[in-house]
mmCIF file of the N, C-alpha and C atoms, coordinates in Angstrom:
data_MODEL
# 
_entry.id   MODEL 
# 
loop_
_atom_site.group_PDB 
_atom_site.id 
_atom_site.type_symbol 
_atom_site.label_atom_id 
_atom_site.label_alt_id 
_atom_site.label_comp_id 
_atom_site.label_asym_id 
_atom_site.label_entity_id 
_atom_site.label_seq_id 
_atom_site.pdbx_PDB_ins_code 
_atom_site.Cartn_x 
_atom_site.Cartn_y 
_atom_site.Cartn_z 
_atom_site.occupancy 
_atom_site.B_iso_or_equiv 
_atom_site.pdbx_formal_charge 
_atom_site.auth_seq_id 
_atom_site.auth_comp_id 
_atom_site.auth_asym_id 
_atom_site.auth_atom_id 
_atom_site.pdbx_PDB_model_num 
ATOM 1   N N  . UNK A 1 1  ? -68.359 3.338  -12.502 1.00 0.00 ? 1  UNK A N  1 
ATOM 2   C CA . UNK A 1 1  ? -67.216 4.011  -13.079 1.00 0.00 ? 1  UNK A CA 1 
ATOM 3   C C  . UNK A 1 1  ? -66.883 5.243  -12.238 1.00 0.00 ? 1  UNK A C  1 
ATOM 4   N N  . UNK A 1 2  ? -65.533 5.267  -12.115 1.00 0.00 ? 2  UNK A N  1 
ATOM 5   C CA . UNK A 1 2  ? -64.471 6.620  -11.274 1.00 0.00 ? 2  UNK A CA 1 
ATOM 6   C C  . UNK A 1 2  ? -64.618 7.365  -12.708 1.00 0.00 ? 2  UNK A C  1 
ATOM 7   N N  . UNK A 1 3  ? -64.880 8.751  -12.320 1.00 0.00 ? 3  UNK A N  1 
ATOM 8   C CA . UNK A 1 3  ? -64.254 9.938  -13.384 1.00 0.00 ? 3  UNK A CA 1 
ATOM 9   C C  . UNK A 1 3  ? -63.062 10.158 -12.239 1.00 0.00 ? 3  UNK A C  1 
ATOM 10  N N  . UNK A 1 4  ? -62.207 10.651 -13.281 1.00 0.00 ? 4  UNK A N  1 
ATOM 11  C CA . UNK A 1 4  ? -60.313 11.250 -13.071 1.00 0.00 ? 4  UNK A CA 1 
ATOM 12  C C  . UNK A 1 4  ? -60.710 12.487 -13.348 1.00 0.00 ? 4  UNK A C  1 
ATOM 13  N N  . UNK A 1 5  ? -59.774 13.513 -12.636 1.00 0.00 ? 5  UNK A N  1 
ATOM 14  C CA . UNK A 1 5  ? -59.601 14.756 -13.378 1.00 0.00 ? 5  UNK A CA 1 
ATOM 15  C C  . UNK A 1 5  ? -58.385 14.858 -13.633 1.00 0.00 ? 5  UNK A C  1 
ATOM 16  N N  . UNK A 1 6  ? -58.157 14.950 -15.159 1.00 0.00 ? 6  UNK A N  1 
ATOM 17  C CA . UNK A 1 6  ? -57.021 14.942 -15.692 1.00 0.00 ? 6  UNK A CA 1 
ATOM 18  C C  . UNK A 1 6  ? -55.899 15.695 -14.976 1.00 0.00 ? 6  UNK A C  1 
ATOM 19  N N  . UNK A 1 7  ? -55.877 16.723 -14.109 1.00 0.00 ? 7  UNK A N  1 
ATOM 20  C CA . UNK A 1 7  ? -54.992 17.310 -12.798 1.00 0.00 ? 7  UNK A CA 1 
ATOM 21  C C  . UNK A 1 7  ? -54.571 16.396 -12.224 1.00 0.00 ? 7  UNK A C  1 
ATOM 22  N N  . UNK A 1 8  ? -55.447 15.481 -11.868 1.00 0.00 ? 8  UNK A N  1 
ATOM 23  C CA . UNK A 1 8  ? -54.804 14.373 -11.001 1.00 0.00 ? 8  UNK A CA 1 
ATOM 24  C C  . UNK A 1 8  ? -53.677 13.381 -11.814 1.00 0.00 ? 8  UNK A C  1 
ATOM 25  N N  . UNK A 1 9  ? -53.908 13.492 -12.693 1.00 0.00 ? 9  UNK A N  1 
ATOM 26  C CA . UNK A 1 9  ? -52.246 12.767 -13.674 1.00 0.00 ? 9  UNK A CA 1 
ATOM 27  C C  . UNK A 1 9  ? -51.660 13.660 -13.728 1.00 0.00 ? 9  UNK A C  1 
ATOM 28  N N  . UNK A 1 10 ? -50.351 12.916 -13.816 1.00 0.00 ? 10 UNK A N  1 
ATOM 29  C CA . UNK A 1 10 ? -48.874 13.947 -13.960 1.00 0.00 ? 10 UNK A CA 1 
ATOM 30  C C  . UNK A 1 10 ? -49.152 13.974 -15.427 1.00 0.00 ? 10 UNK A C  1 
ATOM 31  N N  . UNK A 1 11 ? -48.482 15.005 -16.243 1.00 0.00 ? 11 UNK A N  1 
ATOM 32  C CA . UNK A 1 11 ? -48.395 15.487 -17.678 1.00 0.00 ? 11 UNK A CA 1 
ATOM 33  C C  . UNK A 1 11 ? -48.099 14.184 -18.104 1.00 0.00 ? 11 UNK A C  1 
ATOM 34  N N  . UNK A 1 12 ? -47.208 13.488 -18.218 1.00 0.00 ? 12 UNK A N  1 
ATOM 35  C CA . UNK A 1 12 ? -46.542 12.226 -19.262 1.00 0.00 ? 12 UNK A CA 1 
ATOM 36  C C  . UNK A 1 12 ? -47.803 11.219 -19.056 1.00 0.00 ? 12 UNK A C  1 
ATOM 37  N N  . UNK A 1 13 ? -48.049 10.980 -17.881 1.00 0.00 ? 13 UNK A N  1 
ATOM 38  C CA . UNK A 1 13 ? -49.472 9.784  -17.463 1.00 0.00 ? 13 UNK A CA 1 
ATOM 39  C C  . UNK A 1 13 ? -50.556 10.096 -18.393 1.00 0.00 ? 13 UNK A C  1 
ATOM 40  N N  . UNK A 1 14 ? -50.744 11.516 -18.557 1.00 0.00 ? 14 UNK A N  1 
ATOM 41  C CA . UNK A 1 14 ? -52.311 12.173 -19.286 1.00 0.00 ? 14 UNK A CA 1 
ATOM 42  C C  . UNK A 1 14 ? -51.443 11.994 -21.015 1.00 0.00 ? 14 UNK A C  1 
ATOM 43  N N  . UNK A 1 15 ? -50.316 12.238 -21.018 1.00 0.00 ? 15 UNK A N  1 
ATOM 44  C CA . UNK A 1 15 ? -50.362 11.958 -22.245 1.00 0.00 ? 15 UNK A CA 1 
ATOM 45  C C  . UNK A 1 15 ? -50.384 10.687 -23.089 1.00 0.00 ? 15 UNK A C  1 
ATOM 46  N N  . UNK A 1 16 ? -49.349 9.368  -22.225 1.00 0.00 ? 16 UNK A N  1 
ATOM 47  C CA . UNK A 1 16 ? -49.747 7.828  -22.283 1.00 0.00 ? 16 UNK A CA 1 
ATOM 48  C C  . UNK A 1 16 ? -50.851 8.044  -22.614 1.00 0.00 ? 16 UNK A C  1 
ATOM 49  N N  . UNK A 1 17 ? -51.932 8.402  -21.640 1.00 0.00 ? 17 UNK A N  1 
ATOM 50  C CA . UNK A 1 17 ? -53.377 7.918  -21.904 1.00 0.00 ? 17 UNK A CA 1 
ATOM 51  C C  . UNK A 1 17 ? -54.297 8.280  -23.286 1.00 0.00 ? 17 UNK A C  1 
ATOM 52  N N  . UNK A 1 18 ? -53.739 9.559  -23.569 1.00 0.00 ? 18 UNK A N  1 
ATOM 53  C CA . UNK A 1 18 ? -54.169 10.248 -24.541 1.00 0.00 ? 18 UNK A CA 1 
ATOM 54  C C  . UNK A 1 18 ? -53.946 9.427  -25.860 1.00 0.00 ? 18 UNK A C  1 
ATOM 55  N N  . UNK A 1 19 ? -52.560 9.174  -26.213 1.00 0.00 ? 19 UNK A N  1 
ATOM 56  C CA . UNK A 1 19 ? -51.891 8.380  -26.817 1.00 0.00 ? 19 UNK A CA 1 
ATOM 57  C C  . UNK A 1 19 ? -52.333 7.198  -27.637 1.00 0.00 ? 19 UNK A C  1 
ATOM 58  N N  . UNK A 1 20 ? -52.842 6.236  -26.478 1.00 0.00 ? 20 UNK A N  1 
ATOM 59  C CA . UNK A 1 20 ? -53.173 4.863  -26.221 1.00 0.00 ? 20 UNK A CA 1 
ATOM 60  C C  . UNK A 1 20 ? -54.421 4.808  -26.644 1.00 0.00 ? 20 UNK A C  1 
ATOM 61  N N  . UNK A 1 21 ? -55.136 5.953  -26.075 1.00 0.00 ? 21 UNK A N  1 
ATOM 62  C CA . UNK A 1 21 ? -56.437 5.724  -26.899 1.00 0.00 ? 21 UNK A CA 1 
ATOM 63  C C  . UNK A 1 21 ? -56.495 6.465  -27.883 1.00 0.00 ? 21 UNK A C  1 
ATOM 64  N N  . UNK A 1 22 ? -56.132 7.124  -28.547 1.00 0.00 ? 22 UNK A N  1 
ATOM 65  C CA . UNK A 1 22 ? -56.354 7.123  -29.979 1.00 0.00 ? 22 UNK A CA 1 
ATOM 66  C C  . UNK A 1 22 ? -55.976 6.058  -30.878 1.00 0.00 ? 22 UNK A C  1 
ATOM 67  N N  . UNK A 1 23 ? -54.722 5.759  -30.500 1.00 0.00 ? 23 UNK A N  1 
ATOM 68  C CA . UNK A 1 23 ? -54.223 4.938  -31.661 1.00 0.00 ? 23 UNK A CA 1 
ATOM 69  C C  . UNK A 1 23 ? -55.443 3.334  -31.097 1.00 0.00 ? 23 UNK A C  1 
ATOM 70  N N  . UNK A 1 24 ? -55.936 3.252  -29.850 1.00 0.00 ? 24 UNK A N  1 
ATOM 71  C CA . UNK A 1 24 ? -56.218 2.184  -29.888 1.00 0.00 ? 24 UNK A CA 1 
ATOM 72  C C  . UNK A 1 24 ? -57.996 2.317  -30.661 1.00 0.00 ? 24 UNK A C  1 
ATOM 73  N N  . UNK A 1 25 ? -58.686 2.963  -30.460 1.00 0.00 ? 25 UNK A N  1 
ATOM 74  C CA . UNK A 1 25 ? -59.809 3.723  -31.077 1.00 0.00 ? 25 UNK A CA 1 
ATOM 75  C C  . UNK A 1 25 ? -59.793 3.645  -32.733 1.00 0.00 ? 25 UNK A C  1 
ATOM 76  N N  . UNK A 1 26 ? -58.672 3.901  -32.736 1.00 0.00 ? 26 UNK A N  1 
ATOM 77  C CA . UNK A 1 26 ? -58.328 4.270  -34.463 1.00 0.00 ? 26 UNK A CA 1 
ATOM 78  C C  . UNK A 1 26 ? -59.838 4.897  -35.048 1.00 0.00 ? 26 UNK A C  1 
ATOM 79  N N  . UNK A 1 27 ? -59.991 6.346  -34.795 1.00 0.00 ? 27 UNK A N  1 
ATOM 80  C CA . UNK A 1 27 ? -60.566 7.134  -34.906 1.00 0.00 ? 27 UNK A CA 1 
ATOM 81  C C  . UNK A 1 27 ? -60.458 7.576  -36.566 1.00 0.00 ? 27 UNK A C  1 
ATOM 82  N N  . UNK A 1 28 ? -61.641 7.397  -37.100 1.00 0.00 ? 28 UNK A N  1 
ATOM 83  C CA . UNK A 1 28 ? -61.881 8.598  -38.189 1.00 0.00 ? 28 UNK A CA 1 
ATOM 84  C C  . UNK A 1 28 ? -62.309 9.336  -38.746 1.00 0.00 ? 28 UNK A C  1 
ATOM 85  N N  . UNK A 1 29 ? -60.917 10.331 -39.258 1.00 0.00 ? 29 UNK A N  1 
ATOM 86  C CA . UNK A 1 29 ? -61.023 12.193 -38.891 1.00 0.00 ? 29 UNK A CA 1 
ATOM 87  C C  . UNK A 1 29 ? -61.588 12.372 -40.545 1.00 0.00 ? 29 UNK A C  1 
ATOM 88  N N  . UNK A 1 30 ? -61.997 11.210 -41.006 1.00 0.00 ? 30 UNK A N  1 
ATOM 89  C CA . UNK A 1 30 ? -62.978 12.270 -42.993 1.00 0.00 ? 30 UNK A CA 1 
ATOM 90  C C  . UNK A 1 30 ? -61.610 11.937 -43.590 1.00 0.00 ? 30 UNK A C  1 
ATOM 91  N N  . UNK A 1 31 ? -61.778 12.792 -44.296 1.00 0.00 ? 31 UNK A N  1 
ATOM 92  C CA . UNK A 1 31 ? -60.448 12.816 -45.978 1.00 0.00 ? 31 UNK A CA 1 
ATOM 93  C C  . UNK A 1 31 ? -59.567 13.346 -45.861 1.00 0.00 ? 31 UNK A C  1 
ATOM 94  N N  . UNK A 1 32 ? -58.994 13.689 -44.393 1.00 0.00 ? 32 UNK A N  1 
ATOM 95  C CA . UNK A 1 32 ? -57.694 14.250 -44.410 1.00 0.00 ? 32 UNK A CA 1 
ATOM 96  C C  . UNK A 1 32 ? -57.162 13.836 -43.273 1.00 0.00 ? 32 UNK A C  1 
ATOM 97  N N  . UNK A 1 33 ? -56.074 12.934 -43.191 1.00 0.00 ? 33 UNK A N  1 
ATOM 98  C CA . UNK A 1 33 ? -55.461 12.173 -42.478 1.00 0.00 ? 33 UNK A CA 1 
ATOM 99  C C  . UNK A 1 33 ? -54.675 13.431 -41.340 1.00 0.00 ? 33 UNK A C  1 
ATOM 100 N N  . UNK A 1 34 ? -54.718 13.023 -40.262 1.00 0.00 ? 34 UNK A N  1 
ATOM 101 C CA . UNK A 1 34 ? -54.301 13.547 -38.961 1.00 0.00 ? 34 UNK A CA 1 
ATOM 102 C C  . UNK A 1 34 ? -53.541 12.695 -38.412 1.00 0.00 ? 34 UNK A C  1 
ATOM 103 N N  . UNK A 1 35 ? -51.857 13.668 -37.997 1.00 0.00 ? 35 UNK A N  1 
ATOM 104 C CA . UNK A 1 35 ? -50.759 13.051 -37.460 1.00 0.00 ? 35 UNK A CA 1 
ATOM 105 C C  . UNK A 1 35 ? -51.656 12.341 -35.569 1.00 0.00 ? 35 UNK A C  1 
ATOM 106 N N  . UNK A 1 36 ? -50.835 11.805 -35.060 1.00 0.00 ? 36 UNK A N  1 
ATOM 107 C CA . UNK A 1 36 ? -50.845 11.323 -34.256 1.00 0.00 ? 36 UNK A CA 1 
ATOM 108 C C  . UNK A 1 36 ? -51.054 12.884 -32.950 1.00 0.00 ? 36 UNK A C  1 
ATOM 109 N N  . UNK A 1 37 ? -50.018 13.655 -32.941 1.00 0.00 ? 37 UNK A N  1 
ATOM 110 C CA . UNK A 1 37 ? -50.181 14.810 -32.539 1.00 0.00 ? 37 UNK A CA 1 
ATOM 111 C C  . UNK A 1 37 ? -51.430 15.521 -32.663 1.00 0.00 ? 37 UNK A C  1 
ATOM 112 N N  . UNK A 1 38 ? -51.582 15.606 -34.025 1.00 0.00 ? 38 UNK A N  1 
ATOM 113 C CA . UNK A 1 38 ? -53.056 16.394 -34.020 1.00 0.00 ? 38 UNK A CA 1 
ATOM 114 C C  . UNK A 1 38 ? -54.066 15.639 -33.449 1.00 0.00 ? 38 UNK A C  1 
ATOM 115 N N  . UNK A 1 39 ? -54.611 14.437 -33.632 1.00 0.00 ? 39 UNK A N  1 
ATOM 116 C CA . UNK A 1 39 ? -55.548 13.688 -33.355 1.00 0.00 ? 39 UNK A CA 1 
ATOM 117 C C  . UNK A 1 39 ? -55.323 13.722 -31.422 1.00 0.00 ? 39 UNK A C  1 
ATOM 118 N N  . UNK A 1 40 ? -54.044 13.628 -30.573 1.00 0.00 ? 40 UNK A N  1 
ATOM 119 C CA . UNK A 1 40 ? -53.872 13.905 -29.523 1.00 0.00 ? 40 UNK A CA 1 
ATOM 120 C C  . UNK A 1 40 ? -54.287 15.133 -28.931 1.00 0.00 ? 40 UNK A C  1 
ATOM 121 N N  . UNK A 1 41 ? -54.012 16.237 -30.096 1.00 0.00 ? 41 UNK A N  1 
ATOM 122 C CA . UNK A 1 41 ? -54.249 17.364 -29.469 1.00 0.00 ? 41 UNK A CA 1 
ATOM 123 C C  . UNK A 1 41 ? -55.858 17.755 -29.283 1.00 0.00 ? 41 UNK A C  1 
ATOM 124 N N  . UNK A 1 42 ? -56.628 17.482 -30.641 1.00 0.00 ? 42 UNK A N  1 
ATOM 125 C CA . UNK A 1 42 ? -58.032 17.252 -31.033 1.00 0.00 ? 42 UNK A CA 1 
ATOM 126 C C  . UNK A 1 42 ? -58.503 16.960 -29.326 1.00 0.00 ? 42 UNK A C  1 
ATOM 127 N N  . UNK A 1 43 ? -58.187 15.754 -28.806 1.00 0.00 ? 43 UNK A N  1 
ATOM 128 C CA . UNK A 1 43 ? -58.905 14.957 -27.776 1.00 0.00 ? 43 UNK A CA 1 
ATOM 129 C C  . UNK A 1 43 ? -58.522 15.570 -26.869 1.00 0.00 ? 43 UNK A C  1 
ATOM 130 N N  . UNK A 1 44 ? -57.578 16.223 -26.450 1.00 0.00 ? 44 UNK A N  1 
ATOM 131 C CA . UNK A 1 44 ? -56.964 17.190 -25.566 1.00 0.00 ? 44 UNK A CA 1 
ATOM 132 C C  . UNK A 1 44 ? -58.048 18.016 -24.770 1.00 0.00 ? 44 UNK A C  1 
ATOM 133 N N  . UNK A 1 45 ? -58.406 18.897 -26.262 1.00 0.00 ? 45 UNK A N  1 
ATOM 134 C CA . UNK A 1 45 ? -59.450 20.284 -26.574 1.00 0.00 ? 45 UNK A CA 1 
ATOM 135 C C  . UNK A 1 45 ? -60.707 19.719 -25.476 1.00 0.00 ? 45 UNK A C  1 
ATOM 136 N N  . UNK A 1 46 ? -61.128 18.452 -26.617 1.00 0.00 ? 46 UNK A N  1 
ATOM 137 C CA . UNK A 1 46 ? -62.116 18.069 -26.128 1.00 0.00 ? 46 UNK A CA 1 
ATOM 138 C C  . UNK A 1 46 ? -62.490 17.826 -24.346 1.00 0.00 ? 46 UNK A C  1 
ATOM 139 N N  . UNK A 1 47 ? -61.511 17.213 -23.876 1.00 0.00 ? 47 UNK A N  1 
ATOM 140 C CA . UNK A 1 47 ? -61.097 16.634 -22.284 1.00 0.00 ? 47 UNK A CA 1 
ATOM 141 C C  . UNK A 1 47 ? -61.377 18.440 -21.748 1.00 0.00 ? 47 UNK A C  1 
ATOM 142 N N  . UNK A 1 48 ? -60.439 19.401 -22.243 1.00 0.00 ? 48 UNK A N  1 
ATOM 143 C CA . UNK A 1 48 ? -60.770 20.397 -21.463 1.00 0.00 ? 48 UNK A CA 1 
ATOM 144 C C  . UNK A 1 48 ? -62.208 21.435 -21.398 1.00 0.00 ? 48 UNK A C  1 
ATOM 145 N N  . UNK A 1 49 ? -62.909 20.953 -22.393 1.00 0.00 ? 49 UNK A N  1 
ATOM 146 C CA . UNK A 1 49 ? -63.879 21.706 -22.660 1.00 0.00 ? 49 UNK A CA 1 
ATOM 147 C C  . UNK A 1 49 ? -64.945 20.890 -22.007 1.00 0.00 ? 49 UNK A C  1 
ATOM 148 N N  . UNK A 1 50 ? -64.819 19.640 -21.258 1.00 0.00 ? 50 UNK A N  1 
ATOM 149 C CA . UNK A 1 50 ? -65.425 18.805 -20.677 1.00 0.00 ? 50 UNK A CA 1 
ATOM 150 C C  . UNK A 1 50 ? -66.530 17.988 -21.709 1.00 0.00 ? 50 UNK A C  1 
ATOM 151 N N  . UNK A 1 51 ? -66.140 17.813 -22.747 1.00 0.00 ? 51 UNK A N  1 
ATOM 152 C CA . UNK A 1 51 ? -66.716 17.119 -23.834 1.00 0.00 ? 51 UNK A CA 1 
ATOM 153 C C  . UNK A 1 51 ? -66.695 15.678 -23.954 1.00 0.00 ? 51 UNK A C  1 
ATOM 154 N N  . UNK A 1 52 ? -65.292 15.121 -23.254 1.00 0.00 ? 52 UNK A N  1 
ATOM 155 C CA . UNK A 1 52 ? -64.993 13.622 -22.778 1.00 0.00 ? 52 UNK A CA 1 
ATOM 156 C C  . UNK A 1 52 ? -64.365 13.781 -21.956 1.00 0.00 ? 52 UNK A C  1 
ATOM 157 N N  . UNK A 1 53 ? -64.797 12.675 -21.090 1.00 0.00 ? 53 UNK A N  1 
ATOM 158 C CA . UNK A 1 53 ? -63.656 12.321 -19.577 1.00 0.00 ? 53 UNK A CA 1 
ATOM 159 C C  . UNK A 1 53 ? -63.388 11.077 -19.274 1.00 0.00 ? 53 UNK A C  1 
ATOM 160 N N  . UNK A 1 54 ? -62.532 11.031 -18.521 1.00 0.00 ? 54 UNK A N  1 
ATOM 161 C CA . UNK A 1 54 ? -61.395 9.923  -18.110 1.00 0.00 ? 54 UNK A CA 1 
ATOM 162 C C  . UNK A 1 54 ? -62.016 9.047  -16.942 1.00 0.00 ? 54 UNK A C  1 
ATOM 163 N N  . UNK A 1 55 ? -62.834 7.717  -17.325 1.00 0.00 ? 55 UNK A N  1 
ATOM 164 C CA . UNK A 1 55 ? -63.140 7.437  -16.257 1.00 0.00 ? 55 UNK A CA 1 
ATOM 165 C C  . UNK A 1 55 ? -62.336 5.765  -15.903 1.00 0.00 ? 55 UNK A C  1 
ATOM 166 N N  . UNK A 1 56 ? -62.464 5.571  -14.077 1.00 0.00 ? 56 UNK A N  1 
ATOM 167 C CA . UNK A 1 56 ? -61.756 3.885  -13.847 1.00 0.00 ? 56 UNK A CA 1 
ATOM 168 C C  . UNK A 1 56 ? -62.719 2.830  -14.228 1.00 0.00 ? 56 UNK A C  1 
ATOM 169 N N  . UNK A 1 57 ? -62.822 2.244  -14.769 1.00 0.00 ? 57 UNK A N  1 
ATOM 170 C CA . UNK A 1 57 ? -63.582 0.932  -14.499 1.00 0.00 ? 57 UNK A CA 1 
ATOM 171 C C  . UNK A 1 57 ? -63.384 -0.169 -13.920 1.00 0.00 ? 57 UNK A C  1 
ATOM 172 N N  . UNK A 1 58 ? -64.167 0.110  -12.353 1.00 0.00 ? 58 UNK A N  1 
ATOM 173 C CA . UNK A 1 58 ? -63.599 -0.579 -11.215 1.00 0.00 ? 58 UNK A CA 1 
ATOM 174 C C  . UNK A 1 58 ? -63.797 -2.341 -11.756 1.00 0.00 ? 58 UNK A C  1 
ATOM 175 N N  . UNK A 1 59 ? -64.642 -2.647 -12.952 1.00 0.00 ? 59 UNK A N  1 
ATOM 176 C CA . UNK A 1 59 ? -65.324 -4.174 -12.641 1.00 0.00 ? 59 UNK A CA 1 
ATOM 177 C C  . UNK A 1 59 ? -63.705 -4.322 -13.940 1.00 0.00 ? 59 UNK A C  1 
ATOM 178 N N  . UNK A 1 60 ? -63.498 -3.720 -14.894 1.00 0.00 ? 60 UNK A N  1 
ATOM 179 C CA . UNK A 1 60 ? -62.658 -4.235 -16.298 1.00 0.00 ? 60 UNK A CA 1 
ATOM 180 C C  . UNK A 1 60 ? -60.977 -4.184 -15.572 1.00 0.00 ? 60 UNK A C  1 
ATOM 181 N N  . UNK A 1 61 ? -61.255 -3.366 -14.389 1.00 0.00 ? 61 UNK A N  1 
ATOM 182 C CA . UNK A 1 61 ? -59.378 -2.553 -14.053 1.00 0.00 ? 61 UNK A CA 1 
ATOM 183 C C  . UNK A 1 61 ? -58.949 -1.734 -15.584 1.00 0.00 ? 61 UNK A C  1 
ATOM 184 N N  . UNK A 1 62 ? -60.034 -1.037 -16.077 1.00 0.00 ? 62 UNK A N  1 
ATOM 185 C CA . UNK A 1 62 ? -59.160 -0.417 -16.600 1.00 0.00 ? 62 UNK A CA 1 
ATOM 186 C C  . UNK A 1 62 ? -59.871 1.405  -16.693 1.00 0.00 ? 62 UNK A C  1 
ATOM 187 N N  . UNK A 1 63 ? -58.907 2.043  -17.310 1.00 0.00 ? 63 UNK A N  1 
ATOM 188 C CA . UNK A 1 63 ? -58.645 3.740  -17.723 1.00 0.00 ? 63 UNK A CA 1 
ATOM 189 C C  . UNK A 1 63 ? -59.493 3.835  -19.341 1.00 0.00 ? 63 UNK A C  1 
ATOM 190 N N  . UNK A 1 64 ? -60.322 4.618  -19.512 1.00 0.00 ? 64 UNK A N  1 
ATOM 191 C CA . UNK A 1 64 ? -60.911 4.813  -20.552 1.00 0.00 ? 64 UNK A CA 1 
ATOM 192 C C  . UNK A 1 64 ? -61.160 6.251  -20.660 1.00 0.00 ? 64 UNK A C  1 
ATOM 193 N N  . UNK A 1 65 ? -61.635 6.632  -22.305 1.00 0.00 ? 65 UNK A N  1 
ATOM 194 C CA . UNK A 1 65 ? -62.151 7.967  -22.605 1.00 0.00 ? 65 UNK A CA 1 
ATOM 195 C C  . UNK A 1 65 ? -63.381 7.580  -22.753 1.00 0.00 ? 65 UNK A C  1 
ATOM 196 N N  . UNK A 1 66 ? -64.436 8.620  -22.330 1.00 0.00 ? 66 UNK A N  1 
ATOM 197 C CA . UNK A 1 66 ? -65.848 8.331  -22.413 1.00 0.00 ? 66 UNK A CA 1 
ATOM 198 C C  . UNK A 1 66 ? -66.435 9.961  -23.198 1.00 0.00 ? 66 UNK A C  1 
ATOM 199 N N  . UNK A 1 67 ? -67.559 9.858  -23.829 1.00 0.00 ? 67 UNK A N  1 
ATOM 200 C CA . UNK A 1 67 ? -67.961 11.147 -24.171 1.00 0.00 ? 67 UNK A CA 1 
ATOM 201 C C  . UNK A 1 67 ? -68.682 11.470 -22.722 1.00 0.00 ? 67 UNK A C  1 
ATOM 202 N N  . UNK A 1 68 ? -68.600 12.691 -22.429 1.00 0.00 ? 68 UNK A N  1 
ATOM 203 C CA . UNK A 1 68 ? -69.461 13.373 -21.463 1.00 0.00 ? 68 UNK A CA 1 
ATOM 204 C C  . UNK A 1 68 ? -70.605 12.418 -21.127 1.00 0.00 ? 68 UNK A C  1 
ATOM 205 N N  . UNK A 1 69 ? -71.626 12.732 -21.960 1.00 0.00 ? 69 UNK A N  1 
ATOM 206 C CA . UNK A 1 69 ? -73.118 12.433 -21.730 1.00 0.00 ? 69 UNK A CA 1 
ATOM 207 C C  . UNK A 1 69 ? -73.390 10.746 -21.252 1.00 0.00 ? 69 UNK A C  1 
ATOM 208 N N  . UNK A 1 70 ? -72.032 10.077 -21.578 1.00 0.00 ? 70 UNK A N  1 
ATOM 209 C CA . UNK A 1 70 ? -72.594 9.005  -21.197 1.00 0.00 ? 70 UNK A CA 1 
ATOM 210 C C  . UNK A 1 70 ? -72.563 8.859  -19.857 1.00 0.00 ? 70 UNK A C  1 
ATOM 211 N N  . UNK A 1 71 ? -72.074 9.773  -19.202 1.00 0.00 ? 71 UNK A N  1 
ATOM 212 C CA . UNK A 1 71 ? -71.815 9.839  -17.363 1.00 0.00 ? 71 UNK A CA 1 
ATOM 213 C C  . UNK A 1 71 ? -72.732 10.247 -17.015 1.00 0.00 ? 71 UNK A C  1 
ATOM 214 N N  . UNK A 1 72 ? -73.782 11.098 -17.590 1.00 0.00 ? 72 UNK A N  1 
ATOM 215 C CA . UNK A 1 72 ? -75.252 11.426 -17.227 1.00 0.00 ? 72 UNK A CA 1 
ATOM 216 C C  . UNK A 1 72 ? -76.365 10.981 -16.964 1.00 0.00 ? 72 UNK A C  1 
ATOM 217 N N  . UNK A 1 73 ? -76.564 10.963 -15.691 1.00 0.00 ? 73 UNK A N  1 
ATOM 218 C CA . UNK A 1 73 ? -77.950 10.099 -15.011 1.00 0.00 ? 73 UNK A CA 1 
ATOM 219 C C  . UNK A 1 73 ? -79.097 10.061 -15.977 1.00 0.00 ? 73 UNK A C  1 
ATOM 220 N N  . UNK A 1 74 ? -79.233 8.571  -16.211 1.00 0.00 ? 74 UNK A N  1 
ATOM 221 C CA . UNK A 1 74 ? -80.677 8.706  -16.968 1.00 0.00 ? 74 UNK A CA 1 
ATOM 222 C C  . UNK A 1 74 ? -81.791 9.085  -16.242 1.00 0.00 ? 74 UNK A C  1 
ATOM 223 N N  . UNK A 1 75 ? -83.035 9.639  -16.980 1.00 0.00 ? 75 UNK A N  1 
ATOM 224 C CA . UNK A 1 75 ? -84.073 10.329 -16.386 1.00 0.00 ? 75 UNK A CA 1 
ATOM 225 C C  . UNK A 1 75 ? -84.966 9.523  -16.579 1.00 0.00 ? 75 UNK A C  1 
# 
């Protein structure tokens, strides 16, 4: 797997992506339902605080969100 740095997408590309995987994830946020926006913005936070990143998957061809740690060399 390629990590991206979200710099390297233009704004609209990082947001598609953002987008796509939430709604495709269908993530859930507990007992209080979160617009599409918020749940975008949520993952946003996260991407910049380096909590999840954007990696290629050269074998699937595809763009994914990953949590951090799973990019971390096992010991």
């Amino acid at each position: 797997m390629i990590r991206i740095d979200p710099k390297d997408l233009s704004p609209d590309a990082l947001q598609g992506l953002l987008e796509s995987f939430v709604l495709r994830e269908g993530t859930d946020y507990g007992a209080v339902e979160l617009s599409l926006g918020e749940k975008v913005g949520r993952l946003r936070r996260q991407l910049e605080i380096g909590k999840v990143v954007i990696v290629y998957d050269e074998v699937l061809e595809s763009v994914t969100i990953l949590p951090a740690h799973e990019l971390e060399p096992k010991v």
